[in-house]
C-alpha positions, 0 to 999 in steps of 0.5 A: 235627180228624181229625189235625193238619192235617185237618179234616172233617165227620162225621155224629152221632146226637144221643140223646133229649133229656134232662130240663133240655136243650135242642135248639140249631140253629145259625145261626151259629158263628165260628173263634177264630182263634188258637187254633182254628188252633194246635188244626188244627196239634197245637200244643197242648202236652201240659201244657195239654191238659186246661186249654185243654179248650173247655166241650163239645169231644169227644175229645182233644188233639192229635186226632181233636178236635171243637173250638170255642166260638162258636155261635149258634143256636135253641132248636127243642126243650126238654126238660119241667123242674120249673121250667117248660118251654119257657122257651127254646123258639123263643129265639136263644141263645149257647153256647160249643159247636163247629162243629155244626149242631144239638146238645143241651146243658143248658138253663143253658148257652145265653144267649138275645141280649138285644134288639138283639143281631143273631145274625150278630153275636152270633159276638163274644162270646167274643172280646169276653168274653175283652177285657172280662176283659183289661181287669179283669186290667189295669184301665185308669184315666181319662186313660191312653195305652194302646197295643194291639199286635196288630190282630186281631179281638181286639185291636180289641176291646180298644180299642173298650172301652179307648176307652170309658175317659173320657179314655184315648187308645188306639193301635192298632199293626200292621204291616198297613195294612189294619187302619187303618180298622177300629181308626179306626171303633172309636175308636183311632188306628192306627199301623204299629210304627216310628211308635208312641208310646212311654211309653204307661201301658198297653200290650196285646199281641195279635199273637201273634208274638214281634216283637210282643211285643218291639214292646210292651215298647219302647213302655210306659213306666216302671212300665207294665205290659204284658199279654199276651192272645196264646198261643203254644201249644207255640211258645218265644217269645224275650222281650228282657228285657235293655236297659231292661226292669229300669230301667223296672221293667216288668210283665209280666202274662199274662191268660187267659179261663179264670179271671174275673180276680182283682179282679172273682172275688168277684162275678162268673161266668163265665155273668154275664161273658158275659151283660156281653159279649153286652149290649155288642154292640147297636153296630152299629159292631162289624160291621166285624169280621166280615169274611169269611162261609162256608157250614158246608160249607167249614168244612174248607177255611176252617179250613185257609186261616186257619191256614195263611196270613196273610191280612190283610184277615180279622178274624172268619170267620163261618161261616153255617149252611143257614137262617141268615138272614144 
């Protein structure tokens, strides 16, 4: 991001390689949507500026900034290491690195594809790493309602793995239509919001919008907690706390990727969280989340359309590199 609102591509010289680096050259890197588009429009609150920091982002908030944190790529190079070299070289990996096509990182922080882990796929891990985590911050039990407000790529995700819970029946909830098929193919009922069922157990709130928001505490029901994945950014959101909010004696719980959650923190990595989220995406059904691809070339412009319009019919932008093989 050169200046809120404008992005670009820029040309770097990436130094030799150090000892315990690799070289990663990307096949295949994808926009957070939500928060890649609140970067592109500087709302980023000046109070997160050092906490919502991506793992390798160059500069900072609000800009020139080079952000993002979905890539997939090729180890083309590894620098020699005590410990053996050339254990990734040639490997397929992930890393939590920006829109670049080639890079230097240390060699423990890419995560080689386990098998049958396509690359054109592997752009969900972050998203799905992300829901894994909602979903031990809010742990759903076998036989639970459970409704998710909001139908983005990361709500989806969401009730593709709450519906795995034995028993749970889980509802999707959106004001767009077109977001039925995929929350059907992922084992989820869809309905729009005035046809929503209430009382749910466990409702989960993704949408971003405020009406959303809104749309989630009138669905749970008493004593059900509410969870809230989106992030507003420096946006005031209007929270209607007032009618039965109290009676219900609701919870409302904010969950965030950046910290594993409290019950599984003992135990567990941010590195093994996400080795569990790339384990997870060998079903092909997750496919119908990539909606739309684009060559690196357009990055720019795409940034731009995603944060600028709604556009429905877009789930995961994929953005596919000169010798992807998509």
């Amino acid at each position: 991001m050169a200046t809120p609102g404008n992005a670009e591509l820029r040309s770097e010289v990436l130094p030799p390689l150090a000892e315990g680096e690799v070289r990663v050259r990307t096949l295949h890197s994808a926009i957070s949507r939500g928060t890649e588009s609140l970067v592109w429009r500087g709302e980023v609150p000046v109070s997160e500026f050092e906490r919502m920091r991506a793992p390798f982002q160059v500069g900072d908030f609000p800009a020139p900034v080079k952000y993002g944190y979905v890539n997939v790529g090729v180890v083309e190079a590894e620098a020699e290491a005590q410990a053996g070299p050339h254990a990734l070289l040639g490997r397929t990996v992930f890393c939590l690195y920006p829109h670049q096509t080639l890079y230097q990182v240390p060699a423990d922080a890419v995560l080689p594809l386990p098998p049958g882990v396509p690359a054109a796929r592997a752009v969900l891990a972050a998203l799905l790493e992300t829901a894994i985590n909602a979903l031990w911050d809010a742990p759903p039990r076998m036989g639970d309602r459970i409704v998710v407000v909001g139908a983005g790529t990361l709500g989806l995700l969401v009730a593709w793995l709450a519906a795995r819970v034995p028993g749970c029946q889980v509802q999707v909830v959106d004001t767009q239509v077109a977001r039925a098929a995929p929350a059907h193919a992922l084992g989820a009922q869809f309905l729009l919001p005035a046809a929503a069922q209430p009382d749910a157990d466990l409702v989960i709130h993704t949408s971003g919008q405020a009406a959303g928001l809104a749309t989630a505490l009138e669905l749970a029901g008493f004593e059900a907690t509410v969870l809230e994945l989106s992030w507003y950014g420096s946006r005031n959101v209007s929270v209607p706390l007032g009618q039965a909010f109290h009676s219900r004696r609701l919870v409302l719980k904010s969950s965030q990727v950046g910290t594993v959650a409290t019950a599984q923190r003992a135990l567990w990595t941010h590195r093994r969280r996400l080795a569990l989220a790339l384990s997870l995406l060998t079903d092909p059904v997750l496919d119908i989340l990539i909606t739309h691809t684009a060559p690196f070339s357009e990055l720019p412009d795409v940034l731009a359309e995603l944060a600028t319009n709604s556009n429905a019919d877009v789930l995961c932008h994929r953005i596919d590199y000169p010798q992807a093989d998509t």
